[in-house]
VOBA-295775 format. One line per field, with one value per residue (C-alpha): residue number from 1; x negated, y, z; chain; residue in one letter. Coordinates in steps of 0.001 Angstrom, whole numbers, padded with zeros to 6 digits. Each point is the difference from the previous one (the first is absolute). Example, Ala and Ser with C-alpha at 12.3 -4.5 7.8 and 13.67 -1.06 7.14 Angstrom:
<rs>
num (1 2) .
x (-012300 -001370) .
y (-004500 003440) .
z (007800 -000660) .
cadena (A A) .
residuo (a s) .
</rs>
This chain:
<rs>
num (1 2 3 4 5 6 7 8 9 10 11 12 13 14 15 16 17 18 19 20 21 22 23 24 25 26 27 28 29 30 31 32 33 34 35 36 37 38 39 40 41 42 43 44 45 46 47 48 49 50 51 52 53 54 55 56 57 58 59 60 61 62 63 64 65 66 67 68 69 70 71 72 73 74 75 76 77 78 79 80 81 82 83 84 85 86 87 88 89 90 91 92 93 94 95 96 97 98 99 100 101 102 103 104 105 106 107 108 109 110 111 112 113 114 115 116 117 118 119 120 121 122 123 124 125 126 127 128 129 130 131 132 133 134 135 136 137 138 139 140 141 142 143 144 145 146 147 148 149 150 151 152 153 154 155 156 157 158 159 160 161 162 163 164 165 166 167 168 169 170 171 172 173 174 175 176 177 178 179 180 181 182 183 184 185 186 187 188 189 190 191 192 193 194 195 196 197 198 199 200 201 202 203 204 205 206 207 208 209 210 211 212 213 214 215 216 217 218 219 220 221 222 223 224 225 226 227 228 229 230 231 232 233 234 235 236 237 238 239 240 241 242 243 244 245 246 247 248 249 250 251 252 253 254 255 256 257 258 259 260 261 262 263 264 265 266 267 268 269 270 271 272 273 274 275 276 277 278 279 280 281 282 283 284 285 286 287 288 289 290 291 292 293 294 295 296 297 298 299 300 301 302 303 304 305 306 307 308 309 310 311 312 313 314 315 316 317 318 319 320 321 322 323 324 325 326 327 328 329 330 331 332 333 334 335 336 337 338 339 340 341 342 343 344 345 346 347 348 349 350 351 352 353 354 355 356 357 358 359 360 361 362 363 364 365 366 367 368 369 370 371 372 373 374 375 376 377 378 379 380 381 382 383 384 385 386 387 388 389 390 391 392 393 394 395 396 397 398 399 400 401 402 403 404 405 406 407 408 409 410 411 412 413 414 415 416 417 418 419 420 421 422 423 424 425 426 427 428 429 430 431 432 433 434 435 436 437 438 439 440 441 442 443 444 445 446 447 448 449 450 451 452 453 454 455 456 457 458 459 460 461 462 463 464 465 466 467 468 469 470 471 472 473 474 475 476 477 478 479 480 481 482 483 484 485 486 487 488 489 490 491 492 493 494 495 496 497 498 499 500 501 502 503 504 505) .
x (-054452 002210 000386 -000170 003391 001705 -001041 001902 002994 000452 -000368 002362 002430 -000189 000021 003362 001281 -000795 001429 002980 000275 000226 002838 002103 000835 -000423 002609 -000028 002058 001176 000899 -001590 002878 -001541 002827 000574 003788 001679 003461 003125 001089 002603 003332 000052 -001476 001100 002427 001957 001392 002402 002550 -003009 -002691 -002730 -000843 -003301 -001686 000470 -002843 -003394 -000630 -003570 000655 -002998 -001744 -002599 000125 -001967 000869 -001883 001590 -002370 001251 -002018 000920 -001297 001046 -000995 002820 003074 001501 -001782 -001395 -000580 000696 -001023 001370 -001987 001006 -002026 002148 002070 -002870 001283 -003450 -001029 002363 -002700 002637 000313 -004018 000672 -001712 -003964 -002277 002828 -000321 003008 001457 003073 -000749 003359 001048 002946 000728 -001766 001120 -000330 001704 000351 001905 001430 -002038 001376 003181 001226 000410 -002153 -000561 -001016 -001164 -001732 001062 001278 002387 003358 002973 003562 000934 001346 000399 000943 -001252 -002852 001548 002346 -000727 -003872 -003167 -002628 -003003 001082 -001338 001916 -000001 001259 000785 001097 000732 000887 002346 000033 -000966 003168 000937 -002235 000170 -001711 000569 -001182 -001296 -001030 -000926 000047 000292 -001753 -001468 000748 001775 -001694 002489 001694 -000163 001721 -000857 -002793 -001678 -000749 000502 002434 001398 -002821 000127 003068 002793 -001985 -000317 001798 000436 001032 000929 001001 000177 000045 001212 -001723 001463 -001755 002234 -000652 001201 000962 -001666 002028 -001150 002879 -001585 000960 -001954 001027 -002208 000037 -000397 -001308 001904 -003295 -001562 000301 -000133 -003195 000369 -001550 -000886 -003017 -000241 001026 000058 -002735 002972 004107 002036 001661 001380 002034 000286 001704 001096 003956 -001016 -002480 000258 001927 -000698 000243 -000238 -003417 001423 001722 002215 -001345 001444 -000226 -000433 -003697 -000288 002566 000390 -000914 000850 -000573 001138 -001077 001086 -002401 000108 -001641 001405 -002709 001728 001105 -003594 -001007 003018 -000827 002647 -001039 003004 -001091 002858 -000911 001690 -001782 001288 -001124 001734 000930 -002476 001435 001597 -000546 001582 000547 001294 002554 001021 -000962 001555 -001740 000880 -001092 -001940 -001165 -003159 001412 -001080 001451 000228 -000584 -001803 000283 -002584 -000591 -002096 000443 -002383 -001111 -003792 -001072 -003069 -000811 001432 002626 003334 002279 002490 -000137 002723 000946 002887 -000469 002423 000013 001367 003557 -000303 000658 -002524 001819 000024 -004102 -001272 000845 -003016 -002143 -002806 -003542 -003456 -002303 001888 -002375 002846 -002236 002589 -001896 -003504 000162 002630 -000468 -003224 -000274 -002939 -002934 001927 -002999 -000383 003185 002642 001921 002887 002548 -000464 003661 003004 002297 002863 -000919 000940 -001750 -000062 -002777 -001765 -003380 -002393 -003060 -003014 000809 -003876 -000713 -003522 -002084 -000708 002315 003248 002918 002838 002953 002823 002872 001736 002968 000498 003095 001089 003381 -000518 003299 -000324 001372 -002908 -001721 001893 -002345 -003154 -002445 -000645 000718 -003032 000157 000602 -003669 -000791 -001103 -001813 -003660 000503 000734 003744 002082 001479 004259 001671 004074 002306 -000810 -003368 -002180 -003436 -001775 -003211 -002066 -003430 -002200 -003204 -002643 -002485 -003157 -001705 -003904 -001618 001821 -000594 000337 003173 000801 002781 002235 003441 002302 003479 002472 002824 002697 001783 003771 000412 003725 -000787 003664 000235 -002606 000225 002627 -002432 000528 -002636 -000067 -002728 -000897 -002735 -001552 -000379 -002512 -000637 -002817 -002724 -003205 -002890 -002393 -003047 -001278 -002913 000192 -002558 001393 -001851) .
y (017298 -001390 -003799 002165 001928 -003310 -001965 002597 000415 -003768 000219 002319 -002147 -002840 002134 001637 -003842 -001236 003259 -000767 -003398 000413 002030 -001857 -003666 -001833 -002956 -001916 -002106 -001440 -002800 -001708 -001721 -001802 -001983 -002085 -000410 -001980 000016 001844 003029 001709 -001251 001151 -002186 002101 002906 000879 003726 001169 -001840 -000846 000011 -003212 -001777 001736 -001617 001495 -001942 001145 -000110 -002352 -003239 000022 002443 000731 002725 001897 002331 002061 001588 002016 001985 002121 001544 002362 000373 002546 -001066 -001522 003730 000484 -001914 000077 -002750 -000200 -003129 -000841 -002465 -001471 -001411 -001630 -001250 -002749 -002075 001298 002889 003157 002402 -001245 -000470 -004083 -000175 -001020 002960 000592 003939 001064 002685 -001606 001283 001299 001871 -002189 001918 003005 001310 001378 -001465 002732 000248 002823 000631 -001899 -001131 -002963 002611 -001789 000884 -001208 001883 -000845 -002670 -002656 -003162 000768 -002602 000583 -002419 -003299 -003364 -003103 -000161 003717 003374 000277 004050 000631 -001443 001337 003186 003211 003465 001112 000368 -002201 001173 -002709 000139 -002979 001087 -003276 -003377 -000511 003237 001599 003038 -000115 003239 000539 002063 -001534 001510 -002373 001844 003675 001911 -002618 002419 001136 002465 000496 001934 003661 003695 -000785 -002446 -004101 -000041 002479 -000704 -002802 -001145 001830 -001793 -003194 -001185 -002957 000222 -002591 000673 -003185 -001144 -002727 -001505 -002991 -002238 -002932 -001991 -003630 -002490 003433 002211 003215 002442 002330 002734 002524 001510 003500 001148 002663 -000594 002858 000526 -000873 -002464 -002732 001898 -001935 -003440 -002504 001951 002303 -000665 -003057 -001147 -003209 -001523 000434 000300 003173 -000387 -002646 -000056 003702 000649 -001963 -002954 -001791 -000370 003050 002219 003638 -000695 001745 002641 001725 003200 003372 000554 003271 -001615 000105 -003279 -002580 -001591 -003786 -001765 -003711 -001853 -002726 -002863 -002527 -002471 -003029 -002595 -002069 -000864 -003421 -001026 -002177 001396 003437 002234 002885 002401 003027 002222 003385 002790 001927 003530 002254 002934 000441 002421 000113 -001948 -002353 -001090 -003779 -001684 -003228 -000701 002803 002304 001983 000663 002415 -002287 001030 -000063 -000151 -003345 -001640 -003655 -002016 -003470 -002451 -002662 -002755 -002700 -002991 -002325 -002521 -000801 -003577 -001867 -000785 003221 002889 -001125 003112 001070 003727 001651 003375 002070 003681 002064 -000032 002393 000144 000642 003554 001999 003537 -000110 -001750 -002760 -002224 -001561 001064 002143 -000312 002002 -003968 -002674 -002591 -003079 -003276 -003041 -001471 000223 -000268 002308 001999 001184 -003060 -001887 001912 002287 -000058 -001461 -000615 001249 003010 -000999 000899 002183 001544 -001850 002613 -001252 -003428 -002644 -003148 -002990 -002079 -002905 000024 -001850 002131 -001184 -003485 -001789 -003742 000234 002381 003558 -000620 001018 000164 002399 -001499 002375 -000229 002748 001035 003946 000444 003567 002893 002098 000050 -001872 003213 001806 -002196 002074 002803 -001375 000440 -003427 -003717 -000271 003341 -002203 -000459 003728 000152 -003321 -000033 003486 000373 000241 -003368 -001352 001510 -003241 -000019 -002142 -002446 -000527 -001702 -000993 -003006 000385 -002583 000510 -002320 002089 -002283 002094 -002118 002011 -001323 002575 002506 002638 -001902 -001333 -001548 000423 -002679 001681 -001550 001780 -000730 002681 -002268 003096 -000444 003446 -000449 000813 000288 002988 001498 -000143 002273 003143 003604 -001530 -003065 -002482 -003118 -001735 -003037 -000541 -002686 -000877 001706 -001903 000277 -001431 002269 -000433 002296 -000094 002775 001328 002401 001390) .
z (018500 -002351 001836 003637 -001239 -001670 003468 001682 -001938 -000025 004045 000297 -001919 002119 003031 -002052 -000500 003567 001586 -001878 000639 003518 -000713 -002333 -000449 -003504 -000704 -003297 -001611 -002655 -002964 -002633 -002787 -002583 -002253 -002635 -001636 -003082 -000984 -002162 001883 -002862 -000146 -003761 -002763 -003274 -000500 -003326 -000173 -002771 -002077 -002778 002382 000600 002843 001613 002880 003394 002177 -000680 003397 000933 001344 001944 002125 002893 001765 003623 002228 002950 002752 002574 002778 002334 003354 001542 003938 002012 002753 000452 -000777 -002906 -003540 -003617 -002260 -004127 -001770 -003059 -002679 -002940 -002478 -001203 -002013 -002823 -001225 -003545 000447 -000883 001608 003425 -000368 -000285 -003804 -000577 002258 002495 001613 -000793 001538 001830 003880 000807 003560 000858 003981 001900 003234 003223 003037 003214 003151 001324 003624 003094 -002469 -001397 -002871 -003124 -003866 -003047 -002857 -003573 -002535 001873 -000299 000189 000813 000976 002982 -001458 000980 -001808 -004021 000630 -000924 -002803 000051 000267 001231 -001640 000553 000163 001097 003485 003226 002482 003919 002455 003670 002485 002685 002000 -001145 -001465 -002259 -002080 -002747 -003600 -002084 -003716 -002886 -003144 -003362 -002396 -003395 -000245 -003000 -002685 -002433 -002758 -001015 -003531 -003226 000632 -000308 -001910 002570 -000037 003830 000866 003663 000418 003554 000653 002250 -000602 003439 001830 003992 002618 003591 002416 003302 001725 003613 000914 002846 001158 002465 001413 -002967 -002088 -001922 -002360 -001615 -001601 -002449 -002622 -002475 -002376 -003168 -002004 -003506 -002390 -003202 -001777 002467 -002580 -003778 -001484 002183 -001137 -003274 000993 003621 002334 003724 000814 001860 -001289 -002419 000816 -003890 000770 003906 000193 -003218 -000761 -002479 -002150 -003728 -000913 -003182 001439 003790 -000404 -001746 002879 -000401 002114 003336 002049 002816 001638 001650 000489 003183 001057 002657 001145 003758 001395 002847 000476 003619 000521 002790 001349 003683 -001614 000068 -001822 -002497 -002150 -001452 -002140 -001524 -001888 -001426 -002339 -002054 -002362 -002178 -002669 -001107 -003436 -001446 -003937 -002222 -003003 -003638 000692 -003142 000018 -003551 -001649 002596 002318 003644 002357 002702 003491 001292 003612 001614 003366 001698 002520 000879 002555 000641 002918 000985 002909 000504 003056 000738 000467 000878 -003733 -001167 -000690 -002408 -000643 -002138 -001540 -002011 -001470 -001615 -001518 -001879 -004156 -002657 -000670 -003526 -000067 -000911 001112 004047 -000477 000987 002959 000661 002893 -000604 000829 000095 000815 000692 001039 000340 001207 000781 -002621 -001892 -003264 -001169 003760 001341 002715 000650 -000703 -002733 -002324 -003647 -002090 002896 000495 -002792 001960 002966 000191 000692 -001149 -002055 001045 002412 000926 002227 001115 002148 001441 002201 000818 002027 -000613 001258 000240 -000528 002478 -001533 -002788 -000955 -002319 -000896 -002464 -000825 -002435 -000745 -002983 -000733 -001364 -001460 001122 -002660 -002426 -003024 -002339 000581 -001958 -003360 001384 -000265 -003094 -000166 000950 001585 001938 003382 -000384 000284 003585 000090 001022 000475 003906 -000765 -000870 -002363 -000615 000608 -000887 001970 -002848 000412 002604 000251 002375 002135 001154 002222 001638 001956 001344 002171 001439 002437 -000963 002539 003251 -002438 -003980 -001180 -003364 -000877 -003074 -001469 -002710 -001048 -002468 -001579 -001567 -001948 -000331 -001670 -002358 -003628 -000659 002307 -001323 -003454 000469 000427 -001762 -003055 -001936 001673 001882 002387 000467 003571 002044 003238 001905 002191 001485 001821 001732 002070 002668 002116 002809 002645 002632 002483) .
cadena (A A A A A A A A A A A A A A A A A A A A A A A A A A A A A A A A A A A A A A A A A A A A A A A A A A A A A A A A A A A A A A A A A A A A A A A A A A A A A A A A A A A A A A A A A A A A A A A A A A A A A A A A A A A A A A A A A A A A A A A A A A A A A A A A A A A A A A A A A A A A A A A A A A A A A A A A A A A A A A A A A A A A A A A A A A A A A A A A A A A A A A A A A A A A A A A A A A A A A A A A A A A A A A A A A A A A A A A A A A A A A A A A A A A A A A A A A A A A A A A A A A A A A A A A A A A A A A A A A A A A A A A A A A A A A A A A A A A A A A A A A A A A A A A A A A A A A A A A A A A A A A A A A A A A A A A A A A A A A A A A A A A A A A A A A A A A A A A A A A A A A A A A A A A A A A A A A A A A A A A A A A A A A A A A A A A A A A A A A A A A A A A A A A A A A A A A A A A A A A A A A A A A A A A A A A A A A A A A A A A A A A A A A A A A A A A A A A A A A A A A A A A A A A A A A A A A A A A A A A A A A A A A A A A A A A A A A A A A A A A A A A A A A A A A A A A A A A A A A A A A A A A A A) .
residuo (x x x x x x x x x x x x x x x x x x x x x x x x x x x x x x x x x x x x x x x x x x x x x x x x x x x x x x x x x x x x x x x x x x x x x x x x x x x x x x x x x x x x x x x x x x x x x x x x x x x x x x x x x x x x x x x x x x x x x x x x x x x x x x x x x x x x x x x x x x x x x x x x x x x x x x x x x x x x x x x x x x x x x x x x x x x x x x x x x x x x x x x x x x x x x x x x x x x x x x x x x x x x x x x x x x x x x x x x x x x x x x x x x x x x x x x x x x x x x x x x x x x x x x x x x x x x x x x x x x x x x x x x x x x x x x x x x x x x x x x x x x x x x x x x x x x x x x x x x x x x x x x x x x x x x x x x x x x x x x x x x x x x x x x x x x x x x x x x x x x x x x x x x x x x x x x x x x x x x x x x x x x x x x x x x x x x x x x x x x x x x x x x x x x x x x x x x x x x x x x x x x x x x x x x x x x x x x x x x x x x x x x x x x x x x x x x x x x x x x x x x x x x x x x x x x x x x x x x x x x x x x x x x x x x x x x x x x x x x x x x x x x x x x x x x x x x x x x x x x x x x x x x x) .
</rs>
């Protein structure tokens, strides 16, 4: 009776799964990274700190590394008006690593929900939405988006009025419930969760012309007064920095200790102009222009000397960026360049650099997040306070199914040398590297990039893929030795050689 009821659950299930499949549409698909990389990636070799202090080595960092990482993604499509989509990733998995499951035994626990969402349409509309974790990127052209590109929970709605004009409006949470609360009235976590939450709200106007394509947007948050109490000290974000991308400056004693506000939530705001001009074919012009603003939410005890001033946490700035280049039969030369506002020095009316929530900058790919932007990238994803200048030639092939990439590019800073007698340290420029911010670059520093990306495409769906960079690091010790403490750095160069073997399908 037993194997009667068992043969007829198990029918019923495949009747259940066949019923069902008739119904809905499966699509997979996916990547398989599998990589192998050498090289220096600090620009610190030893720091000293205090007048009597020693030398201590700053680079512990391996040399060597090899590394995996899954990404699966299922949809399911039950029309063209309606679908479900999970993203899973596995990784990223570092060989011998027991806790991303790389070490002797594997099974580790490191299956991680990287997007779910539903996709509908509005009935007999050209009304559609998006909601669930999902990737998230402001329009940009010309060097990726300088204000976020990342996953997020919202909700997207977009409608297409003609084939030219289109509307994209939307809602993204990406901070909620990360406030543990604080010691009063006799509690640990008194007000825990309370005006923690951070809220954006854009649009955007797509127009898609013959040789032009614009897409003006603008983008307000909300940001709660405690939205950030505990960052990076309890609780953190998988991508950002929102530390050092929203808040006014690296390397500061007391920034973190900000002052109480009555306000509830301070506003942000960010705008955004970027057009591409391709009716010059074969000739490309990209031009991407943003503003970005925080409110001040508090102050801070900034000391210069021994004195302390009062400094804002407001933050405001701008950034332009462009890139030209002409395609030829053996390839793509270009030129690509950028300029954003710095810090004036004066720590009262904030900082003048333009705020972020994930920049994801990628002219190039080993400070940026170009090429594949895995394994020792992602140094410098924000070009605030920054400007650069560079030369390219992308796609270069003289051999069939493989080609090169060789850019050069120098990243200068605009921040004002005086703010240097703010910082802790003489090594505080190095604050936001390898962090998802950038390095705080005066107008006396400058550092030079050099990539070469060799892609052989062995298979239509297996590519391996050869990268070497170089960092020649021009940061000025003289400038900084001037910081608020007695100390010193010993910088190096930076460089790397990575491996990558990558099936898509």
């Amino acid at each position: 009776m037993k194997r009667i009821c068992t043969l007829l659950l198990a029918a019923g299930m495949l009747l259940g799964v066949a019923t069902g499949a008739s119904a809905i549409d499966f699509k997979a698909k996916g990547q398989w990274l599998v990589g192998f990389a050498g090289g220096e990636t600090q620009l610190l070799s030893k720091t000293r700190k205090g007048a009597d202090g020693s030398k201590q080595k700053y680079d512990n960092a391996d040399k060597f590394a090899a590394q995996q990482r899954i990404r699966l993604q299922l949809d399911a499509v039950a029309s063209e008006a309606l679908s479900g989509t999970v993203f899973f990733e596995i990784g990223d998995q570092t060989w011998g690593h027991a806790g991303s499951g790389g070490a002797l035994g594997a099974d580790g626990k490191v299956v991680e929900v990287k997007r779910a969402y539903i996709d509908w349409a509005v009935p007999d509309t050209d009304l559609k939405f998006r909601m669930g974790i999902q990737g998230v990127a402001l329009p940009n052209v010309a060097g990726g988006s300088a204000i976020m590109d990342t996953d997020a929970a919202a909700v997207t709605a977009s409608y297409q009025f003609n084939e030219n004009v289109g509307l994209t409006a939307l809602w993204a949470r990406p901070v909620n419930d990360n406030f543990a609360g604080e010691a009063s009235h006799g509690v640990d976590d008194y007000h825990a969760n309370y005006l923690d939450n951070m809220d954006l709200f854009a649009l955007m106007v797509p127009v898609k012309l013959d040789g032009f394509e614009i897409t003006p947007w603008a983008m307000y948050g909300m940001l709660g007064k405690n939205s950030l109490k505990g960052y990076g000290n309890g609780w953190g974000t998988v991508d950002g920095n929102l530390n050092h991308t929203l808040r006014p400056y690296p390397g500061i004693t007391g920034r973190d200790d900000i002052g109480n506000t009555s306000k509830a939530y301070g506003s942000m705001f960010w705008a955004g102009l970027p057009f591409a001009i391709t009716a010059w074919d074969p000739l490309n012009i990209e031009v991407d222009i943003n503003y970005g603003y925080v409110e001040s939410m508090g102050r801070f005890d900034a000391s210069k000397n021994g004195v302390h001033k009062r400094g804002s946490t407001e933050r405001q700035g701008w950034l332009a960026k462009a890139l030209v280049e002409y395609k030829m039969d053996w390839g793509v030369p270009g030129i690509f360049g950028w300029y954003a506002s710095g810090d004036d020095g004066n720590v009262k009316n904030g900082s003048e650099r333009m705020p972020s929530i994930v920049p994801m900058g990628n002219f190039t790919s080993f400070m940026g997040d170009g090429n594949y932007g895995w394994m020792w990238v992602d140094n410098s994803l924000e070009y605030a306070g920054t400007w650069g200048i560079g030369l390219q030639v992308r796609d270069m092939s003289f051999v069939e199914d493989l080609k090169h990439t060789f850019r050069v590019a120098y990243w200068g800073g605009t921040n004002s040398p005086s703010m240097v007698k703010y910082m802790d340290t003489a090594y505080s420029w190095n604050d936001g590297w390898y962090s998802g911010a950038s390095p705080y670059l005066t107008t006396n520093d400058g550092l030079l990039e050099l990539n070469l990306v060799n892609s052989y495409q062995m298979y239509e769906n297996f590519d391996v893929n050869l990268e070497l960079g170089y960092i020649a690091n021009f940061m000025d010790n003289d400038t900084w030795k001037k910081a608020n403490t007695p100390s010193s750095f010993q910088k190096q160069d930076a460089w790397k050689a990575q491996l990558i073997f990558a099936y898509s399908f």
